[in-house]
N, C-alpha and C positions, 0 to 999 in steps of 0.2 A: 339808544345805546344798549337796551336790555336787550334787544332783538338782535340785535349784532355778538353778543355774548354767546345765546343761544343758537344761533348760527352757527357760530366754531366750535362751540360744544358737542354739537349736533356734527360736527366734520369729524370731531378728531373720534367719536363715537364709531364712524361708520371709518374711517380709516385701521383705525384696532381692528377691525371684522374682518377686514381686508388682509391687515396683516398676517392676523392667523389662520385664514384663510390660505395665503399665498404658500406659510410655511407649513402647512399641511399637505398641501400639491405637490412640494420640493422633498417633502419627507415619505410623501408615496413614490416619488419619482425614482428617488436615491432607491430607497426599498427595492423597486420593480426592476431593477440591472441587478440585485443580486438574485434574481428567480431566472432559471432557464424557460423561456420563450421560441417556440417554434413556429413561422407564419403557416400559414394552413389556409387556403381559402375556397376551404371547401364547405359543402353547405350543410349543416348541423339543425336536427328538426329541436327545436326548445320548446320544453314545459310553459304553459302559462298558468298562473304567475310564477314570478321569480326563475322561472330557466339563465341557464347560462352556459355555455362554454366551458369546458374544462380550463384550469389555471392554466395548462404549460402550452394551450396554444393559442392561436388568435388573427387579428388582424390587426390592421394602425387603430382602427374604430375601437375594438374590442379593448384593447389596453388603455384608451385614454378614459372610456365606458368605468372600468373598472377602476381606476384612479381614481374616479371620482365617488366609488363607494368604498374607497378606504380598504 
């Protein structure tokens, strides 16, 4: 029975991570339709580390890239 407790505990644990998770994606997402985006797929030599793209253009890759660093 105690393993079965720990079980669910252990779900609804990793469900909360999830959650805020998900509303962090929906709240970059909202964010990213108010910024002017222009596609551009042209090819851009980047810094290493950390290069990037200017904000206001991109491609599909580049803007989901960046949604995920907030």
């Amino acid at each position: 029975m105690s393993r079965f407790v720990l079980y669910l505990l252990a779900l609804s644990a990793l469900d909360v991570k999830a959650a805020d998770f998900n509303h962090d994606i929906v709240n970059a997402l909202i964010h990213r339709t108010t910024q002017q985006v222009t596609y551009d797929g042209a090819y851009y030599r980047l810094e290493y580390p950390g290069g990037d793209v200017p904000a206001n253009i991109g491609v599909c890759t580049d803007v989901i890239i960046n949604l995920s660093f907030g």
